[in-house]
Residue frames relative to the residue before (quaternion, step in Angstrom):
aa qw qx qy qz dx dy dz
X 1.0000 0.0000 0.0000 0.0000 0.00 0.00 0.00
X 0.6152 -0.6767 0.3045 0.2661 3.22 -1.19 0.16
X 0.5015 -0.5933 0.4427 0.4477 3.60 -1.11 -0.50
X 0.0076 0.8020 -0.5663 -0.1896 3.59 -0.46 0.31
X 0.0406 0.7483 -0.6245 -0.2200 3.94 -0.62 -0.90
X 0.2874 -0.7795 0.5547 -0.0454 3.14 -1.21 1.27
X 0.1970 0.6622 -0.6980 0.1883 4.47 -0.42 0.81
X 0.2401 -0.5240 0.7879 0.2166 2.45 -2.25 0.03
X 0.3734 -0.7515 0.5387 -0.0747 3.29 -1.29 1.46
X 0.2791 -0.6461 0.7036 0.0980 3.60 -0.84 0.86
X 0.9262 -0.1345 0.2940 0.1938 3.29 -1.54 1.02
X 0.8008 0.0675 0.2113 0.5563 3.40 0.16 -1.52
X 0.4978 -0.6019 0.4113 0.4698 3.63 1.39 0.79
X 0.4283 0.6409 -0.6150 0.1660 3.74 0.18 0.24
X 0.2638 -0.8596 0.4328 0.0637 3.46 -1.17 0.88
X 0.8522 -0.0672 0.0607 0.5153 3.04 1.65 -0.58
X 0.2108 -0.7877 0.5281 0.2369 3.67 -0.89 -0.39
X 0.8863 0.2355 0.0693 0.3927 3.54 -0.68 -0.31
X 0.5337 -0.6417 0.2777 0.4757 3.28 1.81 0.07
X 0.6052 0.5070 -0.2107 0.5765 3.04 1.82 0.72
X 0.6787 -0.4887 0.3829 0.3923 3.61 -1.25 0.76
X 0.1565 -0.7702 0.4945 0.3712 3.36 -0.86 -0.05
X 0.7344 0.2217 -0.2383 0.5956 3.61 1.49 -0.04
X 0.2551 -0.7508 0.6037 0.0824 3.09 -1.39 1.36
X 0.3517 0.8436 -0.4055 0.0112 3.21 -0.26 0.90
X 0.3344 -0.8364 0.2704 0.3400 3.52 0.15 1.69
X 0.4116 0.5943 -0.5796 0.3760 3.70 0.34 0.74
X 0.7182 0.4337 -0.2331 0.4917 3.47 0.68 -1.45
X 0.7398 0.4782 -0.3475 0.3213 3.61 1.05 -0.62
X 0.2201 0.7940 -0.3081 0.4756 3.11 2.27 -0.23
X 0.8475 0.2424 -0.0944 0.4627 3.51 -0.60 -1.98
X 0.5571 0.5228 -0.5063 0.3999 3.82 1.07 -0.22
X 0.7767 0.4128 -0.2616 0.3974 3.73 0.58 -0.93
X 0.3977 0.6124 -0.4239 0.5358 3.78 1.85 -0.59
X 0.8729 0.2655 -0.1803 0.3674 3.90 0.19 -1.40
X 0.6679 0.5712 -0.2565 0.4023 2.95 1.06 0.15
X 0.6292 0.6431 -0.2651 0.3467 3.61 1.48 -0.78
X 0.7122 0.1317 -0.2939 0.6238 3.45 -1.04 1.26
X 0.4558 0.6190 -0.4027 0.4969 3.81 0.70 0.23
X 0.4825 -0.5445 0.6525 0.2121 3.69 -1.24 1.06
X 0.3134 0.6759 -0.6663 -0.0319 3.66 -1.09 0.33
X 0.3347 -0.6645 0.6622 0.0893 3.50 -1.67 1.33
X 0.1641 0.5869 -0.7925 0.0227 3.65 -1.41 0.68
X 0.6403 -0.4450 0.5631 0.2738 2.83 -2.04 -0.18
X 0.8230 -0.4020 0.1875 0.3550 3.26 -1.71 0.92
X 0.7238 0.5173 -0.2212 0.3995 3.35 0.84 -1.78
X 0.5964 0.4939 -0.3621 0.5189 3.80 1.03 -0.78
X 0.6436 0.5146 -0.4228 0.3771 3.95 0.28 -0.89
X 0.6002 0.6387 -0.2749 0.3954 3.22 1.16 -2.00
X 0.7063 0.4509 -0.2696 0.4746 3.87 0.93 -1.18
X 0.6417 0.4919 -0.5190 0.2774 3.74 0.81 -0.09
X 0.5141 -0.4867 0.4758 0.5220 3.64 -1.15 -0.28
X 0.8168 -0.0621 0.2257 0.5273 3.76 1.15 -0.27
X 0.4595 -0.7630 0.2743 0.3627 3.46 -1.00 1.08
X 0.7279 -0.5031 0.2945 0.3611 3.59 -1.46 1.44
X 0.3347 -0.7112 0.5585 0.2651 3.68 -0.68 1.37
X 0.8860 0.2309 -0.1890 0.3549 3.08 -2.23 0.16
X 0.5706 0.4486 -0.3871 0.5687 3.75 1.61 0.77
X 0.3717 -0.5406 0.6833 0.3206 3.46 -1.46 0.14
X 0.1040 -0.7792 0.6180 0.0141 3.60 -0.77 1.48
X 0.1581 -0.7639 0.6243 -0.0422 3.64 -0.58 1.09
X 0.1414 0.8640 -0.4831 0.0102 3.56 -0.66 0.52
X 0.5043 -0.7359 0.4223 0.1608 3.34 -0.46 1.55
X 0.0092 0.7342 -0.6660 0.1315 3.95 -0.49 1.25
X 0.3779 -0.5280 0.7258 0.2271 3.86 -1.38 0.71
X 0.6718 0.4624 -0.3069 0.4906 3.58 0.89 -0.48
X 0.2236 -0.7634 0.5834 0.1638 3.23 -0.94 1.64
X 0.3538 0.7286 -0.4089 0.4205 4.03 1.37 -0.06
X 0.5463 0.7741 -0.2326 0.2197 2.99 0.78 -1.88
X 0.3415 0.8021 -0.4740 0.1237 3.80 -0.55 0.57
X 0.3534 -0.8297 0.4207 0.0987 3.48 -0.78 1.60
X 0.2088 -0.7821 0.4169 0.4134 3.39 -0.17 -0.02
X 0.8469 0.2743 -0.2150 0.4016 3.52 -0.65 0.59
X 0.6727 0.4280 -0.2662 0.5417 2.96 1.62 0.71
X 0.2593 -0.6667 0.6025 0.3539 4.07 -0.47 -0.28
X 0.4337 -0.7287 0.5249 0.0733 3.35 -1.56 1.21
X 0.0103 0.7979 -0.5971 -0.0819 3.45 -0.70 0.34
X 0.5589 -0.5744 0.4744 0.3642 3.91 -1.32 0.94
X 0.8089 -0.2446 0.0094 0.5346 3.77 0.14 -0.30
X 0.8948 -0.2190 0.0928 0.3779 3.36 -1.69 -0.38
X 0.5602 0.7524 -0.1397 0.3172 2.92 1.42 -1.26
X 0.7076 0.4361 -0.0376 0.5547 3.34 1.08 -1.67
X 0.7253 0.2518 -0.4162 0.4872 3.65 0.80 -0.31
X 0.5012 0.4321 -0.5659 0.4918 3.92 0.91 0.24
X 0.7245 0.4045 -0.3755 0.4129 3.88 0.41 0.21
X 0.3508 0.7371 -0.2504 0.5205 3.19 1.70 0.14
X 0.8442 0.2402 0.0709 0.4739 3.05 0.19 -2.02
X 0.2137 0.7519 -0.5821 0.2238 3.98 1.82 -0.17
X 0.9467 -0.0169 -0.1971 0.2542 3.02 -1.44 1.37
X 0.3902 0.6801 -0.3694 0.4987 3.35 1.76 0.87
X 0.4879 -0.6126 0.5579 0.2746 3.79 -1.29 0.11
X 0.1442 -0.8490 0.5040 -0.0667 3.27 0.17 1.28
X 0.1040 -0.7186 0.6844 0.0664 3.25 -1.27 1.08
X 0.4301 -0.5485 0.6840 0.2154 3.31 -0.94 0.56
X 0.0674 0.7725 -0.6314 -0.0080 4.39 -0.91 0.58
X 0.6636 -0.4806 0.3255 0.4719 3.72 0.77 0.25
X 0.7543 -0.1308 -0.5053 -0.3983 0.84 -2.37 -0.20
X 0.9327 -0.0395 -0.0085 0.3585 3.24 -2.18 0.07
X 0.7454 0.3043 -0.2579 0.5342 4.24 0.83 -0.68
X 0.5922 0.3257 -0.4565 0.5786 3.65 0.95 0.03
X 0.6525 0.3846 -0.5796 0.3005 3.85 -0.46 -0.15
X 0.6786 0.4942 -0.3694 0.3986 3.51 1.22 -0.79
X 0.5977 0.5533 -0.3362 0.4728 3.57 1.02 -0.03
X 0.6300 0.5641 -0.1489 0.5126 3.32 1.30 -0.99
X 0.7165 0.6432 -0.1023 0.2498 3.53 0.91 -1.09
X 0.5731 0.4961 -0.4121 0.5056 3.00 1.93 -0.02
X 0.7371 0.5327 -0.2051 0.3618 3.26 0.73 -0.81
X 0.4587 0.7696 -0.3245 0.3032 3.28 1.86 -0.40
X 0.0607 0.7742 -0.6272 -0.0592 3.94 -0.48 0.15
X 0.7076 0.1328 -0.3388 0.6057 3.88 0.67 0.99
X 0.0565 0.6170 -0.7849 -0.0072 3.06 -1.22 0.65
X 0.0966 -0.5569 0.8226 0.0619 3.41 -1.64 1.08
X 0.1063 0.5811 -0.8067 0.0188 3.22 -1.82 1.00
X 0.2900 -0.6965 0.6277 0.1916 2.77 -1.90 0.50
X 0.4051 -0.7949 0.4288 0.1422 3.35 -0.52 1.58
X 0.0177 -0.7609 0.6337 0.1387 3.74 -0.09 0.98
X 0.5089 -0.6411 0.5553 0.1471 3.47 -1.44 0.98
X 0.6550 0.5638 -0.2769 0.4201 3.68 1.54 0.84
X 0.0627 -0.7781 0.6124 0.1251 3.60 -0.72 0.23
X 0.4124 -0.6872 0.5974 0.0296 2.27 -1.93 1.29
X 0.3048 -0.7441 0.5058 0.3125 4.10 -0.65 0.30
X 0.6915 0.3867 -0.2783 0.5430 3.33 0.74 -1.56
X 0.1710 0.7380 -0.6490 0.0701 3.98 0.11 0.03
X 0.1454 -0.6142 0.7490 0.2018 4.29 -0.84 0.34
X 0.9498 0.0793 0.1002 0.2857 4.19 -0.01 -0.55
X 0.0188 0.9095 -0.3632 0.2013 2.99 -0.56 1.92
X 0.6531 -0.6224 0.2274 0.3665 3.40 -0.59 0.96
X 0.2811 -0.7501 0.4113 0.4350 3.77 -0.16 1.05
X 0.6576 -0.4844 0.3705 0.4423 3.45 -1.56 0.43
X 0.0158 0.7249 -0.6824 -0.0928 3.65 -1.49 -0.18
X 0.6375 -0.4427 0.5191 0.3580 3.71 -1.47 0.98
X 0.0498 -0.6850 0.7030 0.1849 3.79 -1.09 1.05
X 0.6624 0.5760 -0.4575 0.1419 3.48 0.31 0.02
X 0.4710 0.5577 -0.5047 0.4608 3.26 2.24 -0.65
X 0.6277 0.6187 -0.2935 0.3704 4.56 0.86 -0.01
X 0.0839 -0.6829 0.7122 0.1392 3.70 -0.52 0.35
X 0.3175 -0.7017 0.6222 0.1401 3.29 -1.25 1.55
X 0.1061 -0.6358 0.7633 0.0437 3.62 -2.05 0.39
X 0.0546 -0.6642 0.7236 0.1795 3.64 -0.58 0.90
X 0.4487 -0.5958 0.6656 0.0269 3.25 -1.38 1.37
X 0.8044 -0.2262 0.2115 0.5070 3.91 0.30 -0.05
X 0.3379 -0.7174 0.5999 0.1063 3.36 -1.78 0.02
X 0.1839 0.7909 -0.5825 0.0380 3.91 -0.85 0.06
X 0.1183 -0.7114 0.6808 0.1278 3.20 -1.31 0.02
X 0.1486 0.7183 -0.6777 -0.0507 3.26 -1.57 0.67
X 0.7725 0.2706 -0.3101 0.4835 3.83 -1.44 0.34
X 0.6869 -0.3771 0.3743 0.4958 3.99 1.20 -0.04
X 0.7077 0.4878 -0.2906 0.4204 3.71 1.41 -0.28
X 0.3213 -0.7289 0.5710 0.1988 3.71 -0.71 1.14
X 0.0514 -0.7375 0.6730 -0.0227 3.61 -1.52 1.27
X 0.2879 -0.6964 0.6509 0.0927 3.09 -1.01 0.74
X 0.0305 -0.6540 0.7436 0.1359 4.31 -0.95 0.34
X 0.0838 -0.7632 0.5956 -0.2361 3.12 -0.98 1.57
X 0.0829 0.8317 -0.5441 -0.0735 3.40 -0.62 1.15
X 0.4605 -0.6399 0.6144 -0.0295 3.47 -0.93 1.00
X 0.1356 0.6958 -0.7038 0.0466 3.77 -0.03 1.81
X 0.7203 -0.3830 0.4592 0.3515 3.36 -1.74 0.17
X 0.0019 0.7733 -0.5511 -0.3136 3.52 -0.40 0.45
């Protein structure tokens, strides 16, 4: 199966702040757990550390430079490499943050983002750029909440 990776993006590719989302919005948090469920997904330490716990009904894999390192409710892998040998022949989401998609990102051949129609200033973390043209885009739907227009957009390899 393939690699996918899945965010939601501000404007200016911003992803976060504080080791935290900067937009909560329970629509987007909706189509993250719809496309994602029963689905392998790999992030990095800091993103697990931010759940309340590892993502049910998923195989949660989480990338640590620490070989010590140990998640509960998930299996650990030393870098990017090892959890794509991990997860070999699984649907793979990429879940952040900002140094795993860029590690992830060659090899990706779906990216879903959800395009928020907002910027952030203070942002700390942001999706790394990538060539849209080597992609053929599909907006998948539309929504607004709090006054802010998203867009869930997936982006195959063409």
């Amino acid at each position: 199966m393939g690699v996918s990776i899945i965010a939601a993006v501000g404007k200016n590719n911003e992803l976060g702040k504080n080791n935290d989302l900067i937009w909560h919005f329970r629509e987007d948090m909706q189509y993250f757990k719809k496309t994602t469920m029963g689905a392998t997904v790999i992030m990095g330490r800091k993103t697990f550390e931010s759940l309340p716990k590892a993502l049910p009904n998923r195989r949660n894999i989480v990338v640590s430079s620490n070989r010590e390192y140990s998640a509960e409710g998930a299996e650990t892998a030393c870098s990017a490499q090892k959890a794509l040998e991990l997860a070999k022949g699984e649907k793979v989401f990429i879940i952040g943050g900002a140094s795993i998609y860029k590690a992830f990102l060659p090899c990706a051949n779906e990216i879903y983002l959800t395009e928020i129609q907002a910027a952030c200033d203070d942002a700390d973390t942001y999706f790394p750029e990538f060539d849209k043209s080597l992609y053929n885009r599909e907006v998948l739907g539309e929504s607004n909440e709090n006054n802010t227009d998203f867009y869930f957009v997936k982006y195959t390899r063409a």
